[in-house]
C-alpha positions in Angstrom: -28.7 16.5 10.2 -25.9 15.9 12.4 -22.7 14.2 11.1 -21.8 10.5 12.1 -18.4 9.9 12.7 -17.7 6.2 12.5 -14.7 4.5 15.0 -13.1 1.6 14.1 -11.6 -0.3 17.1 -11.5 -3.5 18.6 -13.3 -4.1 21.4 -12.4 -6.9 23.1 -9.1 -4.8 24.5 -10.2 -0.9 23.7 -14.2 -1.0 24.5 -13.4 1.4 27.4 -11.4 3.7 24.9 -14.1 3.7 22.1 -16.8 4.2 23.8 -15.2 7.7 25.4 -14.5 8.7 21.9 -18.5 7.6 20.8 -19.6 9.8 24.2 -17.3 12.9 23.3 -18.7 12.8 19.3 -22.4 13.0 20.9 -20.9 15.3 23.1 -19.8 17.4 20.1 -23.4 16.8 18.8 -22.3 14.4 16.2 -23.1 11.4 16.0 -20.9 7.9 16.4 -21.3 4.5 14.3 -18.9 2.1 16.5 -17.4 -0.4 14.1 -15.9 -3.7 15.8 -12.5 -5.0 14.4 -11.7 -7.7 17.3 -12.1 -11.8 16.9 -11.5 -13.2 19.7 -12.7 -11.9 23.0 -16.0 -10.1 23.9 -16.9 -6.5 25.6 -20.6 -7.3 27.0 -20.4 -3.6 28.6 -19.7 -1.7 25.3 -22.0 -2.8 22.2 -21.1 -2.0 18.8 -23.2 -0.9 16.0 -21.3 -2.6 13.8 -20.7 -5.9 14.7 -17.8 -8.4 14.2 -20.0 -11.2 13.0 -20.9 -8.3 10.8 -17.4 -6.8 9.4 -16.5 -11.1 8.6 -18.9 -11.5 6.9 -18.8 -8.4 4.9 -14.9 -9.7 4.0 -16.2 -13.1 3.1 -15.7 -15.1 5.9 -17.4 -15.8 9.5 -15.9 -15.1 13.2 -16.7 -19.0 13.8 -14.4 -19.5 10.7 -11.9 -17.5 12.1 -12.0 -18.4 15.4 -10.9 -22.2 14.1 -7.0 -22.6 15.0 -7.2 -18.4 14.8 -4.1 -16.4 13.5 -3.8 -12.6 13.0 -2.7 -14.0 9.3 -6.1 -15.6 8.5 -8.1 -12.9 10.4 -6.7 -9.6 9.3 -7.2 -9.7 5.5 -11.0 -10.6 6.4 -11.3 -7.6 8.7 -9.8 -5.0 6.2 -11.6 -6.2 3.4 -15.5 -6.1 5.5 -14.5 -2.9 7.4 -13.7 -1.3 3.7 -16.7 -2.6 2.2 -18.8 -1.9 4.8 -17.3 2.0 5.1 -17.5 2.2 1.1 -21.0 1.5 0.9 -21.9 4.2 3.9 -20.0 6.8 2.2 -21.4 6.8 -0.9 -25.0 6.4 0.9 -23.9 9.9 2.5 -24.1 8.5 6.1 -20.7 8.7 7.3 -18.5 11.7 6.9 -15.5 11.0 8.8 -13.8 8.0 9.9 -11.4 8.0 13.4 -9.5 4.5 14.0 -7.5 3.9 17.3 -5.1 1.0 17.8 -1.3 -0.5 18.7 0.8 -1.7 16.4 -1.5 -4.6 14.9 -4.5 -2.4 15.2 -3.0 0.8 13.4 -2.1 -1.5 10.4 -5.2 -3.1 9.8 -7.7 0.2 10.1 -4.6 2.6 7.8 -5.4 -0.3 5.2 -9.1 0.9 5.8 -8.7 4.4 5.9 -6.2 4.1 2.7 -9.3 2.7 0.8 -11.6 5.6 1.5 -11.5 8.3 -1.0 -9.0 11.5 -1.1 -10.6 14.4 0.8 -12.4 12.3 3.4 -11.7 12.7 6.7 -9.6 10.1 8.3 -7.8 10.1 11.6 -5.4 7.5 12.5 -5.0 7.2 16.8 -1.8 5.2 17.5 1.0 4.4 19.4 3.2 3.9 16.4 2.7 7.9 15.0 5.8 8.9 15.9 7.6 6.2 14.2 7.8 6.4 9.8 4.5 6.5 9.1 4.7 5.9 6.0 3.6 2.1 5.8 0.6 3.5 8.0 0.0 6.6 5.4 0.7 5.4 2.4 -0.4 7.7 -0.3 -3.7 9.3 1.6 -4.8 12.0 3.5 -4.5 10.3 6.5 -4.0 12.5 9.9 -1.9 10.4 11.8 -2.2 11.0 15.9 0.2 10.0 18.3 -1.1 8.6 21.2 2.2 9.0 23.6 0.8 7.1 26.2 -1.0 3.1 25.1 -4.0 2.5 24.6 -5.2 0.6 27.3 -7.0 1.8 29.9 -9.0 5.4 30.4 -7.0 7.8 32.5 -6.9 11.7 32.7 -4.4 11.6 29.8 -5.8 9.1 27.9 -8.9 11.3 28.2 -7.7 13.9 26.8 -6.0 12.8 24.1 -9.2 10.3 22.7 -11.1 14.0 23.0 -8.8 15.7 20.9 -8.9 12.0 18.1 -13.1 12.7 18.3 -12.9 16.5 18.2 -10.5 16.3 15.4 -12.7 13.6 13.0 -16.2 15.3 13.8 -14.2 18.7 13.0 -13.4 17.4 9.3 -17.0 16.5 9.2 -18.5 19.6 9.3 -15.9 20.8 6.1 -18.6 21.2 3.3 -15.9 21.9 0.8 -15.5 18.6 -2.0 -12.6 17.7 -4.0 -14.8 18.3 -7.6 -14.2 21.0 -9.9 -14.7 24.4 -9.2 -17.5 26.5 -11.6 -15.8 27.6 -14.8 -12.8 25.6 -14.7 -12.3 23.5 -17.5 -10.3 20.4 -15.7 -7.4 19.8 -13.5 -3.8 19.0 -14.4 -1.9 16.9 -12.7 1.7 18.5 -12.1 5.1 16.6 -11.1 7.7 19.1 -9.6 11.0 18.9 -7.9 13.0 21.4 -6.5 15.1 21.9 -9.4 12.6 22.3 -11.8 10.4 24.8 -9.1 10.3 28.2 -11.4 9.3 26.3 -14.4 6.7 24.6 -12.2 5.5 28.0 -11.2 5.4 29.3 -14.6 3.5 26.2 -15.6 0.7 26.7 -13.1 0.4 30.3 -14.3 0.1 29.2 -17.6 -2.7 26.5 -17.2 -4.6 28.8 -14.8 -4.9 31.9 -17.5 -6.0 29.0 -19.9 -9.1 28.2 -17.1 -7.7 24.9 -15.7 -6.7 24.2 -12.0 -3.3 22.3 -10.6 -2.3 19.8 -8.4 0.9 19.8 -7.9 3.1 16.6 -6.9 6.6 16.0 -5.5 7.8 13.6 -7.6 9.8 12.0 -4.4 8.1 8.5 -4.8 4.6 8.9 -2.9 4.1 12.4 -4.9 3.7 10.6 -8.6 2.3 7.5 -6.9 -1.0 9.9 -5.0 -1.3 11.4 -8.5 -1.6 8.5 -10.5 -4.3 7.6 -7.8 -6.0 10.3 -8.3 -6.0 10.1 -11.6 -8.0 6.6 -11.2 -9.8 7.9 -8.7 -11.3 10.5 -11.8 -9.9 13.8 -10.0 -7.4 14.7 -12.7 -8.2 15.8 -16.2 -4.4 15.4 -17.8 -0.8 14.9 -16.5 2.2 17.6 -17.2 4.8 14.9 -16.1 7.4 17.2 -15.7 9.4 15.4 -13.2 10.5 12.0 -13.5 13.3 11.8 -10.9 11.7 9.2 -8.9 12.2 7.2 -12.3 15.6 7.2 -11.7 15.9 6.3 -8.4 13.8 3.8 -8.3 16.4 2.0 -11.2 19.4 2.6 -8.8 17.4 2.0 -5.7 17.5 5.0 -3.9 16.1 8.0 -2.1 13.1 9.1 -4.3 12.4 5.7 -5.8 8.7 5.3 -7.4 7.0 2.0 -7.6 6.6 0.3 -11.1 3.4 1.0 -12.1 4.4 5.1 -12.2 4.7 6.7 -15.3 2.0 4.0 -16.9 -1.2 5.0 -15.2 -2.3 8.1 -17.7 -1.4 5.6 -20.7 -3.2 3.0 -19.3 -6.5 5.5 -18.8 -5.9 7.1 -22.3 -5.6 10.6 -20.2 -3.4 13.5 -22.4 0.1 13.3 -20.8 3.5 15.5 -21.9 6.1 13.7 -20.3 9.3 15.9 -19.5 12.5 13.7 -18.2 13.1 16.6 -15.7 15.7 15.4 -12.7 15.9 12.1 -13.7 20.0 12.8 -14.6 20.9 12.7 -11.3 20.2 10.7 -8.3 18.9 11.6 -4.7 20.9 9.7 -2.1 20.0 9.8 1.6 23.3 9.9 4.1 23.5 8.5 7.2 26.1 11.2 8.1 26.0 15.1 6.9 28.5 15.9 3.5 29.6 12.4 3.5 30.3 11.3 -0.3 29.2 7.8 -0.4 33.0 5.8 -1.6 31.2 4.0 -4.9 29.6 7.8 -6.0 33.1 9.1 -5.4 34.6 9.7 -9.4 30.9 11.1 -10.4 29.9 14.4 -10.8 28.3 15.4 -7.5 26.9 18.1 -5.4 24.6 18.1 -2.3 21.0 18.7 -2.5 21.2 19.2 1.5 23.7 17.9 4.0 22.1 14.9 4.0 21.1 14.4 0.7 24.1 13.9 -2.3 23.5 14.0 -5.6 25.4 12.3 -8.2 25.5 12.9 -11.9 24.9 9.9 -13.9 26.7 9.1 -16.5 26.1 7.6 -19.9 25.6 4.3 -19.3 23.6 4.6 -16.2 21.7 7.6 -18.3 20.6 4.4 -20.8 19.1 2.4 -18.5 17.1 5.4 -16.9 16.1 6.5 -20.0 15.1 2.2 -20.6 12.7 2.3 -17.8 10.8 5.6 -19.1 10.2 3.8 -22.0 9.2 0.4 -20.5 6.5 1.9 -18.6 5.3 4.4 -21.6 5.0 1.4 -23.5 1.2 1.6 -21.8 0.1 4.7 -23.2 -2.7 4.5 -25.9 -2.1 8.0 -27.5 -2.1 11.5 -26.4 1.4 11.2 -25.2 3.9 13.4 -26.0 7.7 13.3 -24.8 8.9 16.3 -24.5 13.1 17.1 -24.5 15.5 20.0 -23.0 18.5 19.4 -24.8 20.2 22.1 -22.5 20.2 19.8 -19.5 16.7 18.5 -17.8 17.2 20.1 -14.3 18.8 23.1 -13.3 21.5 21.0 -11.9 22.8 20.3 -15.4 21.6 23.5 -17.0 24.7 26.4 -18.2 26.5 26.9 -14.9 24.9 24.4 -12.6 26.7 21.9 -10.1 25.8 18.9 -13.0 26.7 20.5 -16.1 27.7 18.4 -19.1 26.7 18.8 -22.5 28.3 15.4 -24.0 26.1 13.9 -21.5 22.8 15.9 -21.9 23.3 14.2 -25.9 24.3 11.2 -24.4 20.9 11.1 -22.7 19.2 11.8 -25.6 20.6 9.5 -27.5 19.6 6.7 -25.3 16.0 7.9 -24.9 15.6 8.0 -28.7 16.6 4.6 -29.3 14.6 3.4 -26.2 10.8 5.4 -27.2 8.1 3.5 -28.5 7.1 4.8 -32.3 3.9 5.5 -31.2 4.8 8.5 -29.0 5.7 11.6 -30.4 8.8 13.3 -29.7 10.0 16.9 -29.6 13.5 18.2 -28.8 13.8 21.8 -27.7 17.0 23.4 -27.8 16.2 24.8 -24.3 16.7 23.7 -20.5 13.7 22.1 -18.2 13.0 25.7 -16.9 13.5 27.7 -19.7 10.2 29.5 -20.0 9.6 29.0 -24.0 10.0 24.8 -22.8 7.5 24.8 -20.6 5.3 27.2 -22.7 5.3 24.5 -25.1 4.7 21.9 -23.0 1.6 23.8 -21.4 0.9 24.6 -25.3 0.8 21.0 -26.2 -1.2 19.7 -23.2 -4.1 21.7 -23.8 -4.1 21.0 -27.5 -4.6 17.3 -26.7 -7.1 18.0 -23.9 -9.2 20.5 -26.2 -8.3 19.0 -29.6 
C-alpha cells in the first residue's frame, strides 16, 4: 500500500502551496491527506480532506464559535489540540506515516505544537519562513526536520516550486523508512545515558559496558533539551533505566545559565519508578555563553575559571553556590519511589576538577559532598567512591549497580 503523507496548512492564504505539495506526493506515488488549519477565509478551488469545521471540532470547539469576535488567541489552542487529536488517532490506526506542515510565523508555531505531539521516530517536516531563526521554540524536544523556506510562502513560483518539492519529497522519503524505534531481538532494554563533554571517556566506557551486558544506549547531552528528550522518552516507554551521569544542566538552571534544564528534570524516572544511578557529573561548574570570544564576565571574575570554547566560560563554583546546587538535586529526587541510587566521585565530578584539571579543588570536591549529604532524602541510597567521574572502576560500579536494579 502506498504511504499517505498528511499536510497541514491553512488554506485560506497557502491553498495554491498545499495543493503543489498534495500533487508532488501523488507524484512520488504516495499518497496526500490535506489537513486544514485556517478559520477565517475559504479556498473553493483547493478542497481539503480534512476539514476546518472538522479539526474545531476535534479540539472542542466549532469554526462558527470561533469565528465570533475571532482572535488568533481563542483559535489557535483549538487548532493544535483537533489537529493533534485527529493526527494521533491516524497514526496509531497506521494510516499516516509522515506528517509535512508549511507556514509563516503564526503558522509554524501552531503545526511545531502538532508535530511536537507526535511520537519520536515519526517523520515530521517543518516548511517555514522562520528556520533560519532559533528554532528551538519551533523544535522543542522532537525530531522535527525544520526547512527553511528562503523565499514566503505566498504564491507558487519556479522557486517556490522547487522548494515545496523538496518539503514533499523529503516527508514521503521518511515514509518509506520501515525501521521502528522498539527494541532490537536479544537486547534486554535500553539505558538512558546523560553525557557532557567532560565526562565523554567515562560515557564511552559506560556504553561498552551496558552493551557486553546485552542492553542498548541512548545517549543525551545533558545541555537542557538533552535530559529534557530523555525524560520524554522515558514516558513515552522507549527507555528501560536511566544512568544519569550528567547533571550539569542542574546547575545551570539554579544560576540561570547556558545549559539550564527545566524543573521537572531529574524527577521523571522517580516519578515512573524506572531504576536510576544518579552521578552529579558537571554540575561543579557552570556553562556561561559570551557575547564576545575570552571575555571573563566581571561578577565571575575572583572564581576559578577556564573556557570550555571561546565563547563559552566556565566558572568553578564555590561552596556556597555548590549547596544550593546540590539543594535542587535533592528537591527533585525527592520524586523517586525506589531504585535510586546516588552515586559520588570524591576526586572531583568532571574532568575539570579531577588531579590536574583547570577546576581542581579538593576542599571543594568535600565541600560538595558535604552539602549533598545533608540535602539527600533517606530513602536514597548513597555511595562515595574514592575515584573521579571518569575513573573507569566509578563508572564500572555505576554500570554494576544499574543492572542489579534492572535484573534484581
Amino acid at each position: 500500500m502506498p504511504k499517505t503523507i498528511a499536510i497541514l496548512a491553512t488554506l485560506d492564504t497557502k491553498a495554491a502551496e498545499a495543493d503543489f505539495m498534495r500533487q508532488e506526493i501523488q507524484a512520488l506515488g504516495g499518497q496526500a491527506l490535506l489537513i486544514d488549519l485556517s478559520v477565517m477565509g475559504e479556498s473553493p478551488k483547493v478542497r481539503a480532506d480534512i476539514t476546518k469545521e472538522a479539526i474545531a471540532q476535534a479540539g472542542g470547539s466549532s469554526i462558527e464559535e470561533l469565528r465570533t469576535n475571532p482572535s488568533r488567541q481563542k483559535a489557535s489552542p483549538v487548532l493544535i489540540q483537533g489537529a493533534t487529536k485527529v493526527l494521533l488517532e491516524r497514526i496509531a490506526q497506521g494510516s499516516v506515516h509522515a506528517v509535512v506542515a508549511l507556514g509563516g510565523t503564526q503558522g509554524t508555531s501552531n503545526c511545531s505544537q502538532v508535530l511536537q505531539a507526535l511520537p519520536y521516530g515519526f517523520p515530521k517536516v517543518m516548511l517555514s519562513t522562520a528556520a533560519s531563526g532559533d528554532t528551538k521554540p519551533f523544535v522543542g524536544i522532537k525530531d522535527i526536520t525544520m526547512m527553511f523556506s528562503v523565499s514566503d510562502i505566498l504564491g507558487l513560483n519556479p522557486f517556490a516550486r522547487r522548494i515545496l518539492a523538496n518539503a514533499a519529497a523529503a516527508a514521503w522519503g521518511m515514509a518509506q523508512v520501515e525501521r521502528s524505534t522498539a527494541d532490537e531481538p536479544g537486547v534486554k532494554g535500553v539505558i538512558g545515558l546523560t553525557n557532557l563533554g567532560v565526562l565523554t571517556q567515562g560515557s564511552m566506557h559506560a556504553i561498552d559496558l551496558f552493551h557486553q551486558a546485552g542492553y542498548e544506549v541512548i545517549t543525551f547531552h545533558a545541555i537542557g533539551a538533552g535530559g529534557e528528550a530523555m525524560e520524554q522518552m522515558m514516558r513515552e516507554g522507549l527507555i528501560t533505566a536511566v544512568f544519569d551521569y550528567a547533571l550539569g544542566d542542574i546547575a545551570d538552571g539554579v544560576y540561570g545559565v547556558l545549559r539550564a534544564a527545566g524543573p521537572k528534570r531529574l524527577t521523571v524516572a522517580g516519578e515512573l519508578g524506572l531504576p536510576q544511578v544518579v552521578c552529579p557529573g558537571g554540575s561543579e561548574h557552570l556553562g556561561i555563553l559570551l557575547n564576545e570570544p575570552n571575555v571573563v564576565p566581571p561578577e565571575w571574575a575572583s572564581h576559578q575559571q577556564t573556557f570550555h570554547n571561546p565563547f563559552v566560560f566556565v566558572p568553578r563554583l564555590r561552596a556556597d553556590e555548590q549547596a544550593r546546587v546540590a539543594q535542587a538535586i535533592a528537591d527533585r529526587l525527592r520524586h523517586a519511589k525506589g531504585k535510586t541510587k546516588f552515586l559520588m566521585p570524591l576526586r572531583g565530578v568532571s574532568r575539570y576538577s579531577a588531579t590536574g584539571g583547570e577546576l581542581f579543588d579538593p576542599e571543594l570536591d568535600r565541600a560538595y559532598w558535604e552539602a549533598l549529604q545533608v540535602a539527600l532524602p533517606d530513602t536514597i541510597e548513597t555511595e562515595a567512591l574514592d575515584l573521579t567521574a571518569e575513573d573507569p572502576a566509578f563508572v564500572e560500579q555505576a554500570v554494576r549497580s544499574l543492572i542489579a536494579m534492572i535484573e534484581g
